[in-house]
C-alpha positions as a printed Julia matrix, in Angstrom:
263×3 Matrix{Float64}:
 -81.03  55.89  -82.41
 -83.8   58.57  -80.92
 -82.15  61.66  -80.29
 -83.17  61.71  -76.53
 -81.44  58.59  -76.04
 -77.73  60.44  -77.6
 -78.89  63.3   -75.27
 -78.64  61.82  -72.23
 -75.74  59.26  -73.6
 -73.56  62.4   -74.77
 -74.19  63.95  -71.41
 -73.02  61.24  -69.35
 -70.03  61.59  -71.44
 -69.52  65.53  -70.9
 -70.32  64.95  -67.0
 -67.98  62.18  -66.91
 -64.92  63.82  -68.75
 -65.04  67.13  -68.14
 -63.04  67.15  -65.12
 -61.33  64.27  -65.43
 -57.69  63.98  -67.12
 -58.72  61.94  -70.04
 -60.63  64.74  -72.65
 -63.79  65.58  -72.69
 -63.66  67.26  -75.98
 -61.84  64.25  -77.45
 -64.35  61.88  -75.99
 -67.36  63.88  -77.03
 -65.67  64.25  -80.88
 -65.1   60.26  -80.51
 -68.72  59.73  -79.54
 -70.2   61.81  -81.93
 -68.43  60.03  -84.52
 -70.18  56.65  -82.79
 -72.99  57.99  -82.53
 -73.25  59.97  -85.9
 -74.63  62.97  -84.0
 -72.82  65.51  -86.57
 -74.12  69.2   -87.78
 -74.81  72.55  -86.31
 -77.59  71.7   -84.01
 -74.62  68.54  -82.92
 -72.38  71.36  -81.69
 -74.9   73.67  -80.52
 -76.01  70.99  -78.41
 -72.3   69.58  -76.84
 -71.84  73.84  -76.05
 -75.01  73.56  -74.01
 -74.54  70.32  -72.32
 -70.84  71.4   -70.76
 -72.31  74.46  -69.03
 -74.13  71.51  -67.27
 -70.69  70.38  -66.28
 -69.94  74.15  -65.18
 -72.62  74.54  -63.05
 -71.65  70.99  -61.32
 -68.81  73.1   -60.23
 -70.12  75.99  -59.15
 -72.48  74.3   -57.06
 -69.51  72.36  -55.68
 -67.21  74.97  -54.76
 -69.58  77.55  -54.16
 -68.01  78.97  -50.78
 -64.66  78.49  -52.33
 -65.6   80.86  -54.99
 -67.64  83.14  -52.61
 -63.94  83.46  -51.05
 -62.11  84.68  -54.43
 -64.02  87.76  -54.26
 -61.21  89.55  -53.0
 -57.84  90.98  -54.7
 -54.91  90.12  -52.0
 -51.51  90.8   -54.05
 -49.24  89.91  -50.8
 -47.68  86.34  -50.48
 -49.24  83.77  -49.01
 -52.44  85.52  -48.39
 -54.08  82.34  -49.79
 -55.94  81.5   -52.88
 -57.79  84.53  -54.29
 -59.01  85.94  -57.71
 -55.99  86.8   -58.87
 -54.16  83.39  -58.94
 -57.3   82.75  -61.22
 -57.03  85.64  -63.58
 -53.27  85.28  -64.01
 -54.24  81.55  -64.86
 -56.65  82.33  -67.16
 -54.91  84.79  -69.44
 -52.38  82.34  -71.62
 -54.98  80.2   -72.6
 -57.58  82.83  -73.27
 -55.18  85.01  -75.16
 -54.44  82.43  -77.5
 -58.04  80.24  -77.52
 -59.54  84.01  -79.13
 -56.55  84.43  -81.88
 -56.97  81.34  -82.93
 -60.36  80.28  -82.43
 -61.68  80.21  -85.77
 -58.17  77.87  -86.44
 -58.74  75.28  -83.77
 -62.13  74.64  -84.42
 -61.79  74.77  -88.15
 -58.33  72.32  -88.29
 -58.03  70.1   -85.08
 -61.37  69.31  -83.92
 -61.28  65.8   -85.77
 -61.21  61.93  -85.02
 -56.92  61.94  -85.68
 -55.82  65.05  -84.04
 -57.88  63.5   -80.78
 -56.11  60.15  -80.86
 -52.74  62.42  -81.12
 -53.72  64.45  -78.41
 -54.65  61.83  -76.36
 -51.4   59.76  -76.8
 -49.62  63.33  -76.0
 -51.25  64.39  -73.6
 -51.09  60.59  -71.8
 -47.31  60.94  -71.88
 -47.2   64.35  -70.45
 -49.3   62.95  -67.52
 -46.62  60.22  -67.17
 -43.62  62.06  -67.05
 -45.12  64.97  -64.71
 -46.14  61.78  -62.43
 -42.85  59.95  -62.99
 -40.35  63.24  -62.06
 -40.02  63.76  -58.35
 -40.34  67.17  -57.48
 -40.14  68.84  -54.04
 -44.12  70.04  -53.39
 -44.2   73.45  -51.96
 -47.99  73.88  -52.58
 -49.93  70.98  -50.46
 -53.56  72.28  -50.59
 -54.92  75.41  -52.6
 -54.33  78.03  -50.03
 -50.49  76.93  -51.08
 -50.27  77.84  -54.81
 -48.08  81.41  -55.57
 -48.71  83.51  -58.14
 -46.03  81.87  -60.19
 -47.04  78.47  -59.85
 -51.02  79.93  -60.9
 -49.26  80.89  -64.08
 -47.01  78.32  -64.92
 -50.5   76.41  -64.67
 -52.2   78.87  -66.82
 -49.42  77.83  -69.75
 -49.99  74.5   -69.44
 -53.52  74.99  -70.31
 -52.67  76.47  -73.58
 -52.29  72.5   -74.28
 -55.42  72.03  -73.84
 -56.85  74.1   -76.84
 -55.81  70.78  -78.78
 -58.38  68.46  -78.56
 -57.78  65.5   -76.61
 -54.92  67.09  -74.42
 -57.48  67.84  -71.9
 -57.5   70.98  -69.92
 -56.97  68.93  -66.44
 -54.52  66.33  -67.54
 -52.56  69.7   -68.72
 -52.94  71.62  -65.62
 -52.64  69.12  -63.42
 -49.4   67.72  -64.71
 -47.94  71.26  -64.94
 -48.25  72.24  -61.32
 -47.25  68.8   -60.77
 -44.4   69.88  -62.28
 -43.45  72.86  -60.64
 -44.39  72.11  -57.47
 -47.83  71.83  -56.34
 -49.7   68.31  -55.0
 -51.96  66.22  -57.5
 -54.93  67.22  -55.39
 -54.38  71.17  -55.1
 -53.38  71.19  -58.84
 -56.6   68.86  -59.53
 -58.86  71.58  -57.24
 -57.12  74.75  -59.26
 -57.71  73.33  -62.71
 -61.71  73.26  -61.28
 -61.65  76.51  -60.62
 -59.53  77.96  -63.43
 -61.95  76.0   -65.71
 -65.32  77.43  -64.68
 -64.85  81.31  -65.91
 -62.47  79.77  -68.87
 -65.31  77.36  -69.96
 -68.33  80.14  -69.31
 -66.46  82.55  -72.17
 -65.79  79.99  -74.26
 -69.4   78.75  -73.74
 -70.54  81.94  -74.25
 -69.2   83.07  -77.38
 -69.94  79.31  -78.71
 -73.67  80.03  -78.06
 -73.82  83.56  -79.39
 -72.17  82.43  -82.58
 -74.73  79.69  -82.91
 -78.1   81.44  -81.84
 -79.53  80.61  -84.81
 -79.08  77.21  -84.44
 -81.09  77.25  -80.85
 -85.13  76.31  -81.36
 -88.06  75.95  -79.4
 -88.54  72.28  -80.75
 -84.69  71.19  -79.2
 -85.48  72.54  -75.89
 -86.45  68.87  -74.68
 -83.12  67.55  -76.02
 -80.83  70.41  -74.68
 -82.37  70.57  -70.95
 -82.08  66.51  -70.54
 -78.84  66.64  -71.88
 -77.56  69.55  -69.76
 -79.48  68.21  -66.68
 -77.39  64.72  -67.41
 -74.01  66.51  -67.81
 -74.98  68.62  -64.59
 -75.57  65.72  -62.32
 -72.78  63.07  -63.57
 -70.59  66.25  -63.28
 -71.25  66.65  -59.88
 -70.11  62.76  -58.92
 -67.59  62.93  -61.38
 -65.71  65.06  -59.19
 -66.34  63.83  -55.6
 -65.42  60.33  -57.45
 -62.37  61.83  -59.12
 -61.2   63.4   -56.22
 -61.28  60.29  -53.94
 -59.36  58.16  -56.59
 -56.58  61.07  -56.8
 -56.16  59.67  -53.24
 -55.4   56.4   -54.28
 -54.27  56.03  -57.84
 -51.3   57.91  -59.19
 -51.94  60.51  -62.39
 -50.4   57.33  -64.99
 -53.38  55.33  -64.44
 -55.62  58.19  -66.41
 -52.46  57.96  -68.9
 -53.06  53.98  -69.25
 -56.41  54.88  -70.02
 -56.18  57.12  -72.72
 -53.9   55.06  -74.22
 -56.21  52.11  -74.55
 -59.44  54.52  -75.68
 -56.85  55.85  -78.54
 -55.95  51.89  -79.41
 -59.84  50.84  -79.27
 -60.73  53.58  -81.54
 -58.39  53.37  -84.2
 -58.78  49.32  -83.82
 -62.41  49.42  -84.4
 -63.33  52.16  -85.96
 -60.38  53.68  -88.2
 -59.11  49.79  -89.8
């Protein structure tokens, strides 16, 4: 298959997923393996393509994260940059120890169809357990509950958890609504996903050439706009379909996989 054509195919995947709770880093591992898009320039490429989901985001929620400018430490002074920092720290602490680990030992065809499955039946249970919600919309979320969210995306590190099925069933969890823990995990992700973008691409500089340009941009470009619908679409269906129904899902991508591919 031309390369242009797994361009734009892997960034309809990374535009699709990123945001949603089903993995994007198990579904981009999956595809690869489909695909046989494998190697450095493979994984120099998937780096570049989900700061074309990132920018969907920013372009989203661009007021939203004009307003977090601001350091407000009293209670219920609404959503502000420190709810995000105090989010951010678990799983950044921990992605930079053990970097080198995770992406030497779990980024593989099994530990995604593991993570998935996990991850699927954390989603269930956090949608199954009936909690009193304290946190309706974003504005709603205390430092505590940003936090307790920040844990849960420690999960995520392990491929095929996914970093919103995490999040999203943790302040589930402890108290918030599907839809402002779904809106916080968007916002968490963006300065999460820009250093671990980052230091992804400065680590694999020498793996960027003029000649890939073509394939990078139309790849990025693809993730950027299917990003962008991804999450209007995702946040309409959180109106009508309950967090399971991502479970279901994962559950019969793990089954198809290890049906057809691993047997």
């Amino acid at each position: 298959m031309d390369d242009l054509i797994k361009a734009i195919i892997m960034g309809i995947v990374e535009g699709l997923t990123e945001f949603l709770p089903v993995s994007s880093t198990g579904h981009m591992i999956l595809m690869a393996e489909l695909l046989d898009f494998h190697g450095d320039r493979a994984k120099t490429f998937e780096v570049v393509i989900q700061l074309g989901a990132v920018l969907a985001v920013l372009v989203l929620y661009w007021k939203r994260f004009l307003s977090l400018l601001r350091f407000d430490l009293k209670p219920g002074s609404g959503l502000n940059a420190v709810h995000i920092a105090v989010a951010m720290v678990p799983a950044a602490l921990i992605g930079f120890v053990f970097r080198d680990f995770i992406k030497d030992y779990l980024f593989s065809w099994t530990t995604v169809l593991v993570g998935l499955v996990a991850g699927g039946i954390l989603m269930i249970v956090a949608d199954k357990v009936k909690r009193k919600v304290t946190a309706e919309e974003l504005d709603d979320i205390t430092y505590k509950q940003a936090f307790i969210i920040g844990l849960f995306q420690i999960l995520a590190l392990w491929p095929g958890f996914s970093r919103s099925g995490s999040t999203i069933s943790g302040g589930m969890l402890f108290g918030t609504s599907q839809k402002a823990a779904a809106e916080f995990t968007f916002l968490v992700s963006v300065p999460i996903m820009l250093g671990a973008s980052g230091v992804d691409l400065i680590k694999s500089r020498d793996f960027l050439t003029a000649a890939d340009l073509p394939l990078f941009l139309i790849g990025l470009v693809t993730s950027f706009i299917v990003g962008m619908i991804a999450i209007v679409t995702f946040l309409n269906l959180l109106k009508k379909l309950s967090l399971s129904w991502f479970a279901y899902y994962r559950f019969i991508i793990a089954a198809l996989f290890f049906i057809f591919v691993i047997l």
